[in-house]
C-alpha positions as CSV (number, residue, x, y, z in Angstrom):
1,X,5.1,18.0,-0.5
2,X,1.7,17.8,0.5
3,X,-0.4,16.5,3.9
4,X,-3.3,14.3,4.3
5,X,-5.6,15.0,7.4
6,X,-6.1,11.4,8.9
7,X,-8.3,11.3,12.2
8,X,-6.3,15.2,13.1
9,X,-2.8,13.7,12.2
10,X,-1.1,15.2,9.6
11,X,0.6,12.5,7.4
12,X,2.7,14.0,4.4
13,X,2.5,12.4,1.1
14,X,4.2,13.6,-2.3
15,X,2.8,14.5,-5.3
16,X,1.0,11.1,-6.2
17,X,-0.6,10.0,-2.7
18,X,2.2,8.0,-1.4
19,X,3.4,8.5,2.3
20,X,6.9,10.1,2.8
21,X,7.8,8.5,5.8
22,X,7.4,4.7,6.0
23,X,7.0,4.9,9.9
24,X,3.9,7.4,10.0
25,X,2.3,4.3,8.7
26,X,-0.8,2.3,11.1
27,X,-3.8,0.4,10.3
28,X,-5.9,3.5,10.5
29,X,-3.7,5.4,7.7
30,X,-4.3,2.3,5.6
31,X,-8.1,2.1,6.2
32,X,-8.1,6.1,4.9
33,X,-5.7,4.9,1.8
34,X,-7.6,2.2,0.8
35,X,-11.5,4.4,1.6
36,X,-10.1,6.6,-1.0
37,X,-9.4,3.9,-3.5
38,X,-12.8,2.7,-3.0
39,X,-12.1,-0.1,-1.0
40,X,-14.4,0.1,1.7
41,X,-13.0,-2.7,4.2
42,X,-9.8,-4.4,4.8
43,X,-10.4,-8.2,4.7
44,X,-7.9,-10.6,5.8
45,X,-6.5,-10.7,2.1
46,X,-6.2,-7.1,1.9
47,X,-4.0,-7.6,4.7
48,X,-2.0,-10.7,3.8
49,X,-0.7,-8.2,1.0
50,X,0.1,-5.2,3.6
51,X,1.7,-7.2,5.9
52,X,3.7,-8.7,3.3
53,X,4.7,-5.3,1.2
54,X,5.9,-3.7,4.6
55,X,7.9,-7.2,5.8
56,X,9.6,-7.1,2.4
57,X,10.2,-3.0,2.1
58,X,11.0,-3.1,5.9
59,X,13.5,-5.8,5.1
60,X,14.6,-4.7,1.3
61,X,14.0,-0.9,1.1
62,X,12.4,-1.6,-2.1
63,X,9.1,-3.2,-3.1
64,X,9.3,-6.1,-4.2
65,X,8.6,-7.5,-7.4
66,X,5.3,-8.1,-8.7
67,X,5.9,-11.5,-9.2
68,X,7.4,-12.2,-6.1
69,X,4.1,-10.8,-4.4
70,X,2.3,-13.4,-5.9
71,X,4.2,-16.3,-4.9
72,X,4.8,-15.5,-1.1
73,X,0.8,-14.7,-0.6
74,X,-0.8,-17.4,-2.9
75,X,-2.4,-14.7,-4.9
76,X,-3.1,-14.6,-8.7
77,X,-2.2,-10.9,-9.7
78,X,-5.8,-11.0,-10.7
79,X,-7.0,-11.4,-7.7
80,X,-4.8,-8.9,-5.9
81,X,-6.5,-6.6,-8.7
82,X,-9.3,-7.5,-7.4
83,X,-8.5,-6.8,-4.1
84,X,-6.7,-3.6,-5.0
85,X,-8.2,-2.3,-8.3
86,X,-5.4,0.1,-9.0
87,X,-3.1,-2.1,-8.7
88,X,-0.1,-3.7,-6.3
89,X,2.0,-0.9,-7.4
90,X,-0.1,2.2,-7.2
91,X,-2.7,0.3,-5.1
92,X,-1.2,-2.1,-2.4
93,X,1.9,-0.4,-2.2
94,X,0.2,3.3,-1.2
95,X,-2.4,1.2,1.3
96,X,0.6,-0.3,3.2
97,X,2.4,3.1,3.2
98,X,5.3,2.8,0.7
99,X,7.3,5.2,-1.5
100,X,5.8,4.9,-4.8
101,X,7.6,2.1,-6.6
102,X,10.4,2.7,-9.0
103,X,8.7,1.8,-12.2
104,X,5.3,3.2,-11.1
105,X,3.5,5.4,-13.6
């Protein structure tokens, strides 16, 4: 495994970016997640899909599907695109601290 250096805390990650222990997880690690997708602030929507991701994994221990996603924010999955350009797998899932989906590539 390997360790991202975020404001002198060491978070570890695996081989892909995606955090290894759902709890080491706070609004700062997701600002640092999302700076290195290029997203440069967090708006409200941004969040709405966080918040939502972490509700459901919290909840589910899974991700939920992509579809599902959709429905509970109000979002078109071409707007979460747009909000997360690589998408709500590899994207929105890694920003809200996540496992890496079962199905991501």
């Amino acid at each position: 495994m390997a360790f991202i250096n975020i404001n002198g805390r060491e978070i570890e990650v695996d081989e892909d970016g995606f955090m290894v222990n759902f709890d080491d997880w706070d609004e700062e690690v997701a600002a640092a997640m999302a700076a290195v997708d290029g997203i440069p602030v967090l708006t409200g929507d941004h969040w709405k899909v966080i918040n939502y991701l972490r509700d459901y994994y919290r909840h589910f221990q899974i991700a939920p599907m992509i579809r599902k996603l959709c429905k509970e924010t109000g979002f078109t999955l071409k707007y979460i695109y747009e909000l997360f350009p690589s998408g709500p797998a590899k994207g929105a899932c890694r920003v809200a601290g996540l496992p890496k989906p079962t199905g991501c590539v």
